[in-house]
PDB file with SEQRES, HELIX, SHEET and CRYST1 records, atoms N, CA, C and O in Angstrom:
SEQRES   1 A   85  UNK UNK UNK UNK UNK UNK UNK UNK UNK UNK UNK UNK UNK          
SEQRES   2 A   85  UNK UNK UNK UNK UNK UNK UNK UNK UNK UNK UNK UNK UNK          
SEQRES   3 A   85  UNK UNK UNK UNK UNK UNK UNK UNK UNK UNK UNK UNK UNK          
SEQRES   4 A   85  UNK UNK UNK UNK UNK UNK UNK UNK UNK UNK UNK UNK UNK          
SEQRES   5 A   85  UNK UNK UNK UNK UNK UNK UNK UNK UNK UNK UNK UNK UNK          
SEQRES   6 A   85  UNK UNK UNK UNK UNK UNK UNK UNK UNK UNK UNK UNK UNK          
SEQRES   7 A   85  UNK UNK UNK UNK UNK UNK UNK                                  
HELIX    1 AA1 UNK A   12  UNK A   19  1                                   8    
HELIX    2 AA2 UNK A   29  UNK A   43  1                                  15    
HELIX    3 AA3 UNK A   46  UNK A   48  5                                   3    
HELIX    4 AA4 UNK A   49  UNK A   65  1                                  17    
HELIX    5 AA5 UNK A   67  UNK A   76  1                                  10    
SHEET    1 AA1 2 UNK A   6  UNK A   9  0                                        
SHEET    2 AA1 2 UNK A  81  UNK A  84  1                                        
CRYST1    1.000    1.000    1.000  90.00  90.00  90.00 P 1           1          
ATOM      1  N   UNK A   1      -1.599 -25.961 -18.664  1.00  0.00           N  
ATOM      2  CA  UNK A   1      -1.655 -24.514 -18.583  1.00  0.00           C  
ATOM      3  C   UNK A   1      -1.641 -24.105 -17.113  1.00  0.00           C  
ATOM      4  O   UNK A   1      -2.360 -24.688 -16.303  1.00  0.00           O  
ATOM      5  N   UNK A   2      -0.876 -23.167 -16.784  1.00  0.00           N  
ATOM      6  CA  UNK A   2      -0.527 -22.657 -15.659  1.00  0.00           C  
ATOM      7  C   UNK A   2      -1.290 -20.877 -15.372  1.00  0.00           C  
ATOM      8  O   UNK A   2      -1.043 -19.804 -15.923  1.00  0.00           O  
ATOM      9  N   UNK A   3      -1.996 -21.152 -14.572  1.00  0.00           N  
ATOM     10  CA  UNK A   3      -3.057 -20.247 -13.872  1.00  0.00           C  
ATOM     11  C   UNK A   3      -2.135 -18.833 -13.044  1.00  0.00           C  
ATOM     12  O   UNK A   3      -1.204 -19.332 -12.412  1.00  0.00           O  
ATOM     13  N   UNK A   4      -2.146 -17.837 -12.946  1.00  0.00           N  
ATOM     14  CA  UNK A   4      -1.259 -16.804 -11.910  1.00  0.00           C  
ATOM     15  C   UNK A   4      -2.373 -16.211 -11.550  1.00  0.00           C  
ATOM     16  O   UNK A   4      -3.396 -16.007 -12.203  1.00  0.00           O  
ATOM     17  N   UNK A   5      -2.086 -15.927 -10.384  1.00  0.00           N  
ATOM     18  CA  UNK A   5      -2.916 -14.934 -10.026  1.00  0.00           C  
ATOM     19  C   UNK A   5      -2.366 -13.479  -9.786  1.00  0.00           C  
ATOM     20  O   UNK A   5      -1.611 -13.332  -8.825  1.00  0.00           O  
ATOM     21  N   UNK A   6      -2.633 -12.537 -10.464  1.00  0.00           N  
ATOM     22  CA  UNK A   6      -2.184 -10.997 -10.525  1.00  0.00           C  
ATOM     23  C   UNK A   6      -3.009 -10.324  -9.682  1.00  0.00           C  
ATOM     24  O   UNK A   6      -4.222 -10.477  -9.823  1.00  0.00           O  
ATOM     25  N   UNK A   7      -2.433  -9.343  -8.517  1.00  0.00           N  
ATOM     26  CA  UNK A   7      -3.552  -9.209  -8.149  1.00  0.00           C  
ATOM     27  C   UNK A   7      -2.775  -6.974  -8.725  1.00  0.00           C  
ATOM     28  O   UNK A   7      -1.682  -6.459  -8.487  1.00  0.00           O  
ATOM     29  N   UNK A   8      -3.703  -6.542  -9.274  1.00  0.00           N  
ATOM     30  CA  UNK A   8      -3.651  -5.145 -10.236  1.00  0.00           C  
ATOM     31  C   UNK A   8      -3.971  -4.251  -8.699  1.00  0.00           C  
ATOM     32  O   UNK A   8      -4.843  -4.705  -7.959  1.00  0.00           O  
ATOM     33  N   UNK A   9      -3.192  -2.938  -8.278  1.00  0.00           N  
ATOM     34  CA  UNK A   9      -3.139  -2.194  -7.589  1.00  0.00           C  
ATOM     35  C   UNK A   9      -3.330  -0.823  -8.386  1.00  0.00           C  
ATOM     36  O   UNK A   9      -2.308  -0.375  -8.907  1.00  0.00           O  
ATOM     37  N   UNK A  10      -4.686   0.001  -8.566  1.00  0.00           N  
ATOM     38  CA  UNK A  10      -4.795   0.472  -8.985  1.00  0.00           C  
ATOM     39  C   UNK A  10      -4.939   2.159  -8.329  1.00  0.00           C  
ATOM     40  O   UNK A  10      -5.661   3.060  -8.756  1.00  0.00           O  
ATOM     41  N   UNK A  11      -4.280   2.178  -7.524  1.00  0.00           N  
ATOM     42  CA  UNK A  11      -3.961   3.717  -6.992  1.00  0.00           C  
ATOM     43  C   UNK A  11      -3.212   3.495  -5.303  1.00  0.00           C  
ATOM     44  O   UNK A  11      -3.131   2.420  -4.709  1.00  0.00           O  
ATOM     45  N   UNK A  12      -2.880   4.428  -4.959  1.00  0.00           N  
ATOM     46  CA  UNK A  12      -2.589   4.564  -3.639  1.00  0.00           C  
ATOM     47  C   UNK A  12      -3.667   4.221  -2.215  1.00  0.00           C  
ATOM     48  O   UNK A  12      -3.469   3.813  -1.071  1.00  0.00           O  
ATOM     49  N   UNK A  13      -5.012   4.690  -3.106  1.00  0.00           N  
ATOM     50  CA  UNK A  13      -5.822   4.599  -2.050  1.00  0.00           C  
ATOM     51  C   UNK A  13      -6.675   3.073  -1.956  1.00  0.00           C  
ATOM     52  O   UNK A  13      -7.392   2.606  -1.071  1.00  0.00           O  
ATOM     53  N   UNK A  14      -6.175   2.462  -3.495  1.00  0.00           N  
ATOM     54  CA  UNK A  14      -6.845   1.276  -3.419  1.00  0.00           C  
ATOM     55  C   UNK A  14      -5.821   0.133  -2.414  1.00  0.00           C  
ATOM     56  O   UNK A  14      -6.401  -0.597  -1.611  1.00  0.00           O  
ATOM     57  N   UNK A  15      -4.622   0.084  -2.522  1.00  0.00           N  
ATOM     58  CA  UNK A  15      -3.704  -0.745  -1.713  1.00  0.00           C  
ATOM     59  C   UNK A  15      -4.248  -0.018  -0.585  1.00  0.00           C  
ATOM     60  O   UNK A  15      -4.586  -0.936   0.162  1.00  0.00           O  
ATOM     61  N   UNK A  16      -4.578   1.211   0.074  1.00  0.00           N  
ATOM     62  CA  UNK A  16      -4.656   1.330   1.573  1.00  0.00           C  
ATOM     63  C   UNK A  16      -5.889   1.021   2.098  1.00  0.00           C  
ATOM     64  O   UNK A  16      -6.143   1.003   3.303  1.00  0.00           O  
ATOM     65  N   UNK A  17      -6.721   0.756   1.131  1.00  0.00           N  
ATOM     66  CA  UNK A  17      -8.277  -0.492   1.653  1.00  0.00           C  
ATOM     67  C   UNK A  17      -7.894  -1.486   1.579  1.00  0.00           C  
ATOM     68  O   UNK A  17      -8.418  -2.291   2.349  1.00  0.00           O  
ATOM     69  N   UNK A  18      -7.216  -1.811   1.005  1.00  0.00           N  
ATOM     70  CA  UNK A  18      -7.306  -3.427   1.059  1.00  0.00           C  
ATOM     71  C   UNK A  18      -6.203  -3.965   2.573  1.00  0.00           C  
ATOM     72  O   UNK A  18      -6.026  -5.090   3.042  1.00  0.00           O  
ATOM     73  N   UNK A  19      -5.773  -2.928   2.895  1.00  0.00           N  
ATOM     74  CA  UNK A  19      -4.847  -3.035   3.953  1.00  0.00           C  
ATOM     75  C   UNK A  19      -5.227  -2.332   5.518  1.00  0.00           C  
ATOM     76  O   UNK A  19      -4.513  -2.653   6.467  1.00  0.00           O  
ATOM     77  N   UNK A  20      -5.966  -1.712   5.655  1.00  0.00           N  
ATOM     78  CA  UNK A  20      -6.537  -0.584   6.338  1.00  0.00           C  
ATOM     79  C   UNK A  20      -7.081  -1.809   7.363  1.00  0.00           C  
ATOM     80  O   UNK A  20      -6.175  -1.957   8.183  1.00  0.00           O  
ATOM     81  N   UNK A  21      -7.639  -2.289   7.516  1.00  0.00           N  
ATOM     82  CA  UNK A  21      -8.426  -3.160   8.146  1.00  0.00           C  
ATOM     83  C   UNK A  21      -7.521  -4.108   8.749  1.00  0.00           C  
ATOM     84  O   UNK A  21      -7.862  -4.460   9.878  1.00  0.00           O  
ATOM     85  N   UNK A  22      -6.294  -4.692   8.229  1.00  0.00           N  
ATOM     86  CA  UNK A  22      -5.905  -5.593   8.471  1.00  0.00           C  
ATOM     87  C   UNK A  22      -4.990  -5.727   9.827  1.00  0.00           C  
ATOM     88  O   UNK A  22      -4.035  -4.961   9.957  1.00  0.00           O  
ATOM     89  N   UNK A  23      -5.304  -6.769  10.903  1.00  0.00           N  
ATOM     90  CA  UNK A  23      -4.419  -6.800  12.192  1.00  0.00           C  
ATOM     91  C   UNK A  23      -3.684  -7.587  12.057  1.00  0.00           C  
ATOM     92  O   UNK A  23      -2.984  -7.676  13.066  1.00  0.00           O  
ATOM     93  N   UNK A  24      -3.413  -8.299  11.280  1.00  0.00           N  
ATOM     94  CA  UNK A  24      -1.952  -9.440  11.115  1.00  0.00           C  
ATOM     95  C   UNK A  24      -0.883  -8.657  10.053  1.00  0.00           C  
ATOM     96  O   UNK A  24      -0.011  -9.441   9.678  1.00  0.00           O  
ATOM     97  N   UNK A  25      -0.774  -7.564   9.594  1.00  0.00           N  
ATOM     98  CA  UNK A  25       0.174  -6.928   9.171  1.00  0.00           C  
ATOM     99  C   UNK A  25       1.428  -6.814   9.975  1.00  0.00           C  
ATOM    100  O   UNK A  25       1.340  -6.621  11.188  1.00  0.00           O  
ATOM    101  N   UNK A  26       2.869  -6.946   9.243  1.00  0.00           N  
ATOM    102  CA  UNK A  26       3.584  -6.991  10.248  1.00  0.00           C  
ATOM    103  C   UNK A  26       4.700  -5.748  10.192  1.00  0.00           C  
ATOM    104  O   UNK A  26       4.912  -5.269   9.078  1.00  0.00           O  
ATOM    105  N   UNK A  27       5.228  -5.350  11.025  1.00  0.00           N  
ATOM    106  CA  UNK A  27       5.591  -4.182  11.145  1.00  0.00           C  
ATOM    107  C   UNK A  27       6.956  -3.717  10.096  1.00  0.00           C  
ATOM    108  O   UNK A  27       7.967  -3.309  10.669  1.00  0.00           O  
ATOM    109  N   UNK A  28       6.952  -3.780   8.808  1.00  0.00           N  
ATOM    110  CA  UNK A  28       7.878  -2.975   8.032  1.00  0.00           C  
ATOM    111  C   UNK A  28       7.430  -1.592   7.820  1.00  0.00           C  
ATOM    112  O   UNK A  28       6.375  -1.288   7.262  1.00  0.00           O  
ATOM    113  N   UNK A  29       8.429  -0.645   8.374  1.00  0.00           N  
ATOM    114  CA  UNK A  29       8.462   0.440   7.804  1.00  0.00           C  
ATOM    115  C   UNK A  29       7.842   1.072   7.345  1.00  0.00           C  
ATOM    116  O   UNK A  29       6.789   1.474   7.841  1.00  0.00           O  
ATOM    117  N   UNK A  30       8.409   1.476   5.898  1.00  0.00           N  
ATOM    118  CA  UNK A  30       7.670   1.704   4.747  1.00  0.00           C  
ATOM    119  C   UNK A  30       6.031   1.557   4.025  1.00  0.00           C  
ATOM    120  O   UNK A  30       5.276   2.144   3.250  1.00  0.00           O  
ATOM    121  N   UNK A  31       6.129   0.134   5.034  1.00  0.00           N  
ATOM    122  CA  UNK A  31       4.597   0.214   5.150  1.00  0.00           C  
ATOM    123  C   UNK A  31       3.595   0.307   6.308  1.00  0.00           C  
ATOM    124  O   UNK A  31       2.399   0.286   6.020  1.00  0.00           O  
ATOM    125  N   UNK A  32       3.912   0.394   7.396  1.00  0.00           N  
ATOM    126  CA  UNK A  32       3.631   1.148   8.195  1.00  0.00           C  
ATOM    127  C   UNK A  32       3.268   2.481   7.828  1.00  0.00           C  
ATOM    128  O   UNK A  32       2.119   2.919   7.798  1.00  0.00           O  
ATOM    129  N   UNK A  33       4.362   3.123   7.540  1.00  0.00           N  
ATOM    130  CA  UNK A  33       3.958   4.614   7.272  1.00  0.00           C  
ATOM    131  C   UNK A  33       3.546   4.881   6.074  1.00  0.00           C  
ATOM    132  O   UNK A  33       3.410   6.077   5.814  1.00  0.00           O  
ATOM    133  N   UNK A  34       3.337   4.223   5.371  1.00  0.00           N  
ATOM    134  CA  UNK A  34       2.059   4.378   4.034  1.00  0.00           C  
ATOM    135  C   UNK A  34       0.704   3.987   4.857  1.00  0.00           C  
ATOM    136  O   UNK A  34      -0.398   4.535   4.872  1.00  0.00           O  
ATOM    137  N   UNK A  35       1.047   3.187   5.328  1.00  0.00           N  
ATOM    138  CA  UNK A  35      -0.777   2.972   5.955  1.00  0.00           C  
ATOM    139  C   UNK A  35      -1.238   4.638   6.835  1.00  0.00           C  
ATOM    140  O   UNK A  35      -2.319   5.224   6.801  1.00  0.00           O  
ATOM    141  N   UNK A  36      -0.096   4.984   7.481  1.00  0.00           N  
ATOM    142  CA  UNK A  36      -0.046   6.417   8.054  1.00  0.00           C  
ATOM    143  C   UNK A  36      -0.703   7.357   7.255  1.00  0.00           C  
ATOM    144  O   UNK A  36      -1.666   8.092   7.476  1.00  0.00           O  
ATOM    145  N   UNK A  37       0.093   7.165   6.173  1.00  0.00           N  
ATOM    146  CA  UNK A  37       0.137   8.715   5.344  1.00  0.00           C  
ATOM    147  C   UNK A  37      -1.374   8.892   4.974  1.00  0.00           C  
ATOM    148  O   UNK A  37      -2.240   9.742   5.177  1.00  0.00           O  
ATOM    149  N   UNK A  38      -1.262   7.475   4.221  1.00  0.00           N  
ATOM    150  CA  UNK A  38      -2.861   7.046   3.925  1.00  0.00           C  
ATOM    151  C   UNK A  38      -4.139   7.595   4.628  1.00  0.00           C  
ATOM    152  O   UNK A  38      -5.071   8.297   4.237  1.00  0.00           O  
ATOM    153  N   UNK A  39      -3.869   7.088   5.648  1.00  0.00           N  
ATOM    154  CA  UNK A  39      -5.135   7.496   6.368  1.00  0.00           C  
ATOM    155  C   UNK A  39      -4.836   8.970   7.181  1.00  0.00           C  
ATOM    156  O   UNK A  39      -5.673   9.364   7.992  1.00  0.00           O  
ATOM    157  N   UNK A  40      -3.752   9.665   6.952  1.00  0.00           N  
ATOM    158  CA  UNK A  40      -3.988  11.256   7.684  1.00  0.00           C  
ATOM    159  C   UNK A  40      -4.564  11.627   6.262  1.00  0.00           C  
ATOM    160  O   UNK A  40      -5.686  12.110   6.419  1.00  0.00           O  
ATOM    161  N   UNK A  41      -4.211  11.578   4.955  1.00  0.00           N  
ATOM    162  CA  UNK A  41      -5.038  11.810   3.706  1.00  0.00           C  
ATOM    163  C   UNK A  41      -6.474  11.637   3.360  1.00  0.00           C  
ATOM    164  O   UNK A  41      -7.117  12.337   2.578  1.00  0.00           O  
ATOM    165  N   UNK A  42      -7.026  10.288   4.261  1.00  0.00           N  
ATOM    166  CA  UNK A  42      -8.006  10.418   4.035  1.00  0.00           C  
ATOM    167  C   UNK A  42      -8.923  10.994   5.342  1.00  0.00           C  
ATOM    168  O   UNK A  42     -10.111  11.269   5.177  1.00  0.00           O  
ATOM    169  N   UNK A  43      -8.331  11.130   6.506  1.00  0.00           N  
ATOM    170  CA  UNK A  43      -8.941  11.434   7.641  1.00  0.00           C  
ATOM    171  C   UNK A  43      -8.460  12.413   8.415  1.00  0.00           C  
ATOM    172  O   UNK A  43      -8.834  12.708   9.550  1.00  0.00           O  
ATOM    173  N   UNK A  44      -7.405  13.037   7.605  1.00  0.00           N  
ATOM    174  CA  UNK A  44      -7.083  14.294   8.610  1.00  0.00           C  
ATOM    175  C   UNK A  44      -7.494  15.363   8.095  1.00  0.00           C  
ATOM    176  O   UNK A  44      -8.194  15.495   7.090  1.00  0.00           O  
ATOM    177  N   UNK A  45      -6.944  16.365   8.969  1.00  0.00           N  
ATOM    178  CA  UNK A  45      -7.317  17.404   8.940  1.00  0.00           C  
ATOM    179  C   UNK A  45      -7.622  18.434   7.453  1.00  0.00           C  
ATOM    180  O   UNK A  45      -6.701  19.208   7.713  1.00  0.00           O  
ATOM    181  N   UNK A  46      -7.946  18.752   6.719  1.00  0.00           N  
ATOM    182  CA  UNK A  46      -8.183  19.109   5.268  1.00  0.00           C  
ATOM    183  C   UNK A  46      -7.292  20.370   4.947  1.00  0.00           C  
ATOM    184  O   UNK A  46      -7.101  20.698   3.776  1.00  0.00           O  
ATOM    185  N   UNK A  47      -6.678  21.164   6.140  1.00  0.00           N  
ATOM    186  CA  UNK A  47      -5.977  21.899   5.895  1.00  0.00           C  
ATOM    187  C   UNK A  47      -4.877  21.483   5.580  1.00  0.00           C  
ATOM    188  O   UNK A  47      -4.076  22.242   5.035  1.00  0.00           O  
ATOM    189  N   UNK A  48      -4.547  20.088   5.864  1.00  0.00           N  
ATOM    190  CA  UNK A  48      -3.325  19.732   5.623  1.00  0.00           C  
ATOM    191  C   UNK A  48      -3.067  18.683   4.173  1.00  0.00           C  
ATOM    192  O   UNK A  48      -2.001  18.089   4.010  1.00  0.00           O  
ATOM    193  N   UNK A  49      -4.096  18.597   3.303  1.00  0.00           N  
ATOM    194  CA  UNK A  49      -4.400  17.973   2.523  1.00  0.00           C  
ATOM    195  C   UNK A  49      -3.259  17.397   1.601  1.00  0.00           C  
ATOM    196  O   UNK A  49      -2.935  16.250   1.293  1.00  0.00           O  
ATOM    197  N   UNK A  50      -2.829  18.517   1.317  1.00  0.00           N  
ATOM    198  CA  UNK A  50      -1.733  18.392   0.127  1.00  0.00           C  
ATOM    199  C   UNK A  50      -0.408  17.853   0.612  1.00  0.00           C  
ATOM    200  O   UNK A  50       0.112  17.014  -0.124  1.00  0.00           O  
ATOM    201  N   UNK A  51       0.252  18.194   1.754  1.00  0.00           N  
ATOM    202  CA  UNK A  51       1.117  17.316   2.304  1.00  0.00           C  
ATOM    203  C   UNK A  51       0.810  16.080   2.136  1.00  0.00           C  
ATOM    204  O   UNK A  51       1.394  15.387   1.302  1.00  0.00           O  
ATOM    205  N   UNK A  52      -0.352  15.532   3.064  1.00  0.00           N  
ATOM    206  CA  UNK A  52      -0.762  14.351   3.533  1.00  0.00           C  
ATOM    207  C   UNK A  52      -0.973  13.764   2.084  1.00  0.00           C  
ATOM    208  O   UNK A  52      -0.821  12.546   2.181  1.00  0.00           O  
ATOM    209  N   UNK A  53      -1.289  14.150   0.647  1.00  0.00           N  
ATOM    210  CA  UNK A  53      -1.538  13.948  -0.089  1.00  0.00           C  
ATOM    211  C   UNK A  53      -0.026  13.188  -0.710  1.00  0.00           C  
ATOM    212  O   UNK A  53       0.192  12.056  -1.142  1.00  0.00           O  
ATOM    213  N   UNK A  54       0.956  14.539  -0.497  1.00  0.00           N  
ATOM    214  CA  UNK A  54       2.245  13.955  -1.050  1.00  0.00           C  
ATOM    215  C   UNK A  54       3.157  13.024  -0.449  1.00  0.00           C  
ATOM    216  O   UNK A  54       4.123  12.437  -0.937  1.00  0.00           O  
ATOM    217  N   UNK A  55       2.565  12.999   0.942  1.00  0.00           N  
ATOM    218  CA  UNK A  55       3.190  11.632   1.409  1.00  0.00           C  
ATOM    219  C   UNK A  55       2.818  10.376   1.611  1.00  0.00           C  
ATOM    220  O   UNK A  55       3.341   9.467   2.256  1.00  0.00           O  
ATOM    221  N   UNK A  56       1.701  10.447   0.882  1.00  0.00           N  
ATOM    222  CA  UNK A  56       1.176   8.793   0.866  1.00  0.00           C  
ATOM    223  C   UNK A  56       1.097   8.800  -0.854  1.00  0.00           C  
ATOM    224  O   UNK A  56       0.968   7.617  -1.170  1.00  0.00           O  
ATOM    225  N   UNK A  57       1.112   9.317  -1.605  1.00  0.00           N  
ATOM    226  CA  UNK A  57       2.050   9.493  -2.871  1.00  0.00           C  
ATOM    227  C   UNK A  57       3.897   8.883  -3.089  1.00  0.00           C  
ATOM    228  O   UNK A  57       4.345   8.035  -3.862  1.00  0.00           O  
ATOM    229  N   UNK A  58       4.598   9.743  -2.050  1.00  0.00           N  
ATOM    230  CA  UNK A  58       5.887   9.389  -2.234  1.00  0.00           C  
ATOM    231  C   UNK A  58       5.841   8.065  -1.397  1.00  0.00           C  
ATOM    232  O   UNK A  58       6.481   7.190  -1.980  1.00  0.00           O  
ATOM    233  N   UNK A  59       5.265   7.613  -0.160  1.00  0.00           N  
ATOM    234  CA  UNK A  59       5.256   6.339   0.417  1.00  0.00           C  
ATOM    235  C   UNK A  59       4.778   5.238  -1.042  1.00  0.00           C  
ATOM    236  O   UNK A  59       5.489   4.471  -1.692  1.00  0.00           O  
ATOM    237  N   UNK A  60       3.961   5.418  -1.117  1.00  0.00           N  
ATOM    238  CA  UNK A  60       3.510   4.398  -2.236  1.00  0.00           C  
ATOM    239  C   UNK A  60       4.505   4.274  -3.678  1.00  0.00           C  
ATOM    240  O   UNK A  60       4.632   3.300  -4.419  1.00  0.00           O  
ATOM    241  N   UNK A  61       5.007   5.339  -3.750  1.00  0.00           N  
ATOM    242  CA  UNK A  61       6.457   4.939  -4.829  1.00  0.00           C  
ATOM    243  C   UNK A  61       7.220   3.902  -4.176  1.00  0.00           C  
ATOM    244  O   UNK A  61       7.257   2.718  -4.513  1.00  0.00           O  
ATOM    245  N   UNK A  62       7.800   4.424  -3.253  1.00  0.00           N  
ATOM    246  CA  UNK A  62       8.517   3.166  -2.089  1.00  0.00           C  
ATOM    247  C   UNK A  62       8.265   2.233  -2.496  1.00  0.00           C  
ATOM    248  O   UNK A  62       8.811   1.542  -3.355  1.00  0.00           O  
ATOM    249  N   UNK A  63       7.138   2.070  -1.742  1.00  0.00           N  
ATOM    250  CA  UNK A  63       6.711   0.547  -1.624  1.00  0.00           C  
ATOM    251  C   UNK A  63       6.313  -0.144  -2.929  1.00  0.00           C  
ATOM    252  O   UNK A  63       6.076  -1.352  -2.959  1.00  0.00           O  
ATOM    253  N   UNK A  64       6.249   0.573  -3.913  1.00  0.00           N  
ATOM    254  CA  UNK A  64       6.076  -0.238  -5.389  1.00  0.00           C  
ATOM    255  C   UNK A  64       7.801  -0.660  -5.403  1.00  0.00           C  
ATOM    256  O   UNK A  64       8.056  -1.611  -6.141  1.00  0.00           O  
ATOM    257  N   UNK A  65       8.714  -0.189  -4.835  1.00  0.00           N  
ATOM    258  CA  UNK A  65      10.094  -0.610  -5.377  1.00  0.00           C  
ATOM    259  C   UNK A  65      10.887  -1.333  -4.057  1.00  0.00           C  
ATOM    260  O   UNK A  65      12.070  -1.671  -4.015  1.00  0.00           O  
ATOM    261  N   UNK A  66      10.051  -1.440  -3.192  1.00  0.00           N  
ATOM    262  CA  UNK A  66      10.764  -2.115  -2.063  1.00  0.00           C  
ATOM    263  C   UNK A  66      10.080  -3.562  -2.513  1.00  0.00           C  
ATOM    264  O   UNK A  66       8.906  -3.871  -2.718  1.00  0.00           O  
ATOM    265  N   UNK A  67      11.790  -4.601  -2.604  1.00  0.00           N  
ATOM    266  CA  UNK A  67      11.221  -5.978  -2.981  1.00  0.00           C  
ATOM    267  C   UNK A  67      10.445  -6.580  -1.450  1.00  0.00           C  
ATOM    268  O   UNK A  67       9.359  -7.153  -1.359  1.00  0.00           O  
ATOM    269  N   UNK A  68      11.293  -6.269  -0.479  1.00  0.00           N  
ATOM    270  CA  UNK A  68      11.168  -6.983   0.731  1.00  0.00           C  
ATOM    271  C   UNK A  68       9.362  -6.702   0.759  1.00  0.00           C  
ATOM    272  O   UNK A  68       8.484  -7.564   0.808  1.00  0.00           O  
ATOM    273  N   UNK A  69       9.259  -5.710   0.725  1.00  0.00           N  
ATOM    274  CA  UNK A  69       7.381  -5.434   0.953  1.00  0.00           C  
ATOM    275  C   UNK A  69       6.647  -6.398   0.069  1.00  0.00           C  
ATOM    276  O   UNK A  69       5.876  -7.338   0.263  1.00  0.00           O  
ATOM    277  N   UNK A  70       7.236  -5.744  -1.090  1.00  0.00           N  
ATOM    278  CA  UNK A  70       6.263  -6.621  -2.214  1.00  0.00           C  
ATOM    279  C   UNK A  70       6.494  -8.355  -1.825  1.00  0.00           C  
ATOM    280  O   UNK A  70       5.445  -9.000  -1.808  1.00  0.00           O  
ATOM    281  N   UNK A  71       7.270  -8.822  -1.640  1.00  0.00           N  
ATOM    282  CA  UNK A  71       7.065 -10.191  -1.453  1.00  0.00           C  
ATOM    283  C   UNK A  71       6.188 -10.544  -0.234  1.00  0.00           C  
ATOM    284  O   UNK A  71       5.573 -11.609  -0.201  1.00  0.00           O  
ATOM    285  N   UNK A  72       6.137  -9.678   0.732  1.00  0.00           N  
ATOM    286  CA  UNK A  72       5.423  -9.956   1.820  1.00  0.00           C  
ATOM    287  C   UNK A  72       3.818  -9.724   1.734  1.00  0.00           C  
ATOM    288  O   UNK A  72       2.966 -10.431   2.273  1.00  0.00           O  
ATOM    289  N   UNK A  73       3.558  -8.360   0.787  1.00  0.00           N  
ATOM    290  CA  UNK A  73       2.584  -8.484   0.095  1.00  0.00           C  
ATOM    291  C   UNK A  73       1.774  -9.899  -0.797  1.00  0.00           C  
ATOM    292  O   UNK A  73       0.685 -10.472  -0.792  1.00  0.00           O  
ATOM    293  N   UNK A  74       2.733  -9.960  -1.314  1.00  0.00           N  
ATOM    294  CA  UNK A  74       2.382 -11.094  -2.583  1.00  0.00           C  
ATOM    295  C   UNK A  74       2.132 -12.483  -1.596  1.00  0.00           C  
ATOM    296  O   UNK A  74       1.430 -13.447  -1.901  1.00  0.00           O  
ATOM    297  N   UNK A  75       2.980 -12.284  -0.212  1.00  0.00           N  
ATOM    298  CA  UNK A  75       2.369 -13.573   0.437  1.00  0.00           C  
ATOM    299  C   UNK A  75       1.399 -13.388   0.982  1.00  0.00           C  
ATOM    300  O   UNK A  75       0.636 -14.328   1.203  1.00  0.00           O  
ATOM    301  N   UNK A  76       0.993 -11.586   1.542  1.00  0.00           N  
ATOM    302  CA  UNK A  76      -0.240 -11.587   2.332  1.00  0.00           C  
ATOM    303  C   UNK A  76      -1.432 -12.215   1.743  1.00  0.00           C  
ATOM    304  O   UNK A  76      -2.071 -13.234   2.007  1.00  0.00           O  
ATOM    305  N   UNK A  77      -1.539 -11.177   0.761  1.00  0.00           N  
ATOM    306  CA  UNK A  77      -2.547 -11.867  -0.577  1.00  0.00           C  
ATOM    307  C   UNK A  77      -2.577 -12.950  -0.974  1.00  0.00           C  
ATOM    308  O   UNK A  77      -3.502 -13.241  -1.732  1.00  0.00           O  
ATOM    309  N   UNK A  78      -1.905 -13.636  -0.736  1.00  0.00           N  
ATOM    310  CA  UNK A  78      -2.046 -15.439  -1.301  1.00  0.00           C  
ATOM    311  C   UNK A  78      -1.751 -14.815  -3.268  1.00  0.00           C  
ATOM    312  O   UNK A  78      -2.437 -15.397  -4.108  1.00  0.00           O  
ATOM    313  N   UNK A  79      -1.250 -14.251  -3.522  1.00  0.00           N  
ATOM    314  CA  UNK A  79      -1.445 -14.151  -5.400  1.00  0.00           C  
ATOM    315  C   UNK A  79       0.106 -14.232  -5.495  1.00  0.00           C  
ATOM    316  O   UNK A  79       0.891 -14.248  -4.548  1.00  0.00           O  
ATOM    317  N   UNK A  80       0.375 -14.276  -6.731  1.00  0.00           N  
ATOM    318  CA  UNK A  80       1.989 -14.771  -7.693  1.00  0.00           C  
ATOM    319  C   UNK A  80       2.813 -13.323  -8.043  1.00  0.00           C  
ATOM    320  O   UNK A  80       4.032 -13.154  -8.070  1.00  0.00           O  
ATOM    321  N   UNK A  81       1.720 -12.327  -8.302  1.00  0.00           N  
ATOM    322  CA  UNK A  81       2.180 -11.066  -8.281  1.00  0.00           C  
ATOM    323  C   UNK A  81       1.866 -10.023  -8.039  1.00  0.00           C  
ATOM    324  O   UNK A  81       0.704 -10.114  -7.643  1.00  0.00           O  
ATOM    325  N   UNK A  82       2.261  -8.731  -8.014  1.00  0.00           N  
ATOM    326  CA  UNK A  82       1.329  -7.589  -7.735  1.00  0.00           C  
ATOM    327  C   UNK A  82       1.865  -6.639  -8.906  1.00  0.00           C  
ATOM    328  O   UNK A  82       2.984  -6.595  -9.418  1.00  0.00           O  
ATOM    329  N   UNK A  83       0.756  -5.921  -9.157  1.00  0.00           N  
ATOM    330  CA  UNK A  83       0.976  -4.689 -10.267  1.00  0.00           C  
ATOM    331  C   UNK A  83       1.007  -3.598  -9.885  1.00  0.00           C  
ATOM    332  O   UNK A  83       0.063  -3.547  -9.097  1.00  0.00           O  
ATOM    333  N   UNK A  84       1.497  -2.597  -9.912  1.00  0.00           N  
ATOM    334  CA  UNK A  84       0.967  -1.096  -9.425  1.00  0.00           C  
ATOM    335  C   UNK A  84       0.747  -0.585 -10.858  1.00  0.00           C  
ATOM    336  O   UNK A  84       1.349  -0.803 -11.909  1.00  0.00           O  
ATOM    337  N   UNK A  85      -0.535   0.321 -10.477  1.00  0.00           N  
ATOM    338  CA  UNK A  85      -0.718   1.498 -11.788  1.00  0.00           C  
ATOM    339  C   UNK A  85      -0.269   2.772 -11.690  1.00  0.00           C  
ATOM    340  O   UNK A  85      -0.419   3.553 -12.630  1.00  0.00           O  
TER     341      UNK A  85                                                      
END                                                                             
């Protein structure tokens, strides 16, 4: 029997903790500027909420459909796959 490890991504803001911290990330795009969006959403300015809201929303569609990320993901994590909810 063969073991996987899944690792379940259960919102936008949960992939940007688990990433937020991290200094060996390497510079793609797409995720770059999800880590962006991310954190002006959670740390900017409140007047600007709903933007900042919809662009770490539409970033995180992205990056659920960009293979190149997800594999780089799936290697960051050491796991076999990733899920988005």
């Amino acid at each position: 029997m063969e073991i996987s490890k899944i690792l379940i991504i259960q919102s936008p803001l949960h992939l940007w903790s688990l990433l937020k911290e991290s200094k060996n990330l390497i510079s793609l795009n797409n995720l770059i500027y999800f880590i962006d969006a991310s954190d002006n959403y959670m740390n900017g300015c409140k007047c600007d909420i709903d933007i900042n809201e919809k662009n770490m929303n539409d970033s995180y569609d992205i990056i659920k459909s960009d293979k190149d990320i997800n594999d780089y993901l799936i290697n960051f994590f050491n796991c076999d796959e990733i899920r988005y909810k």
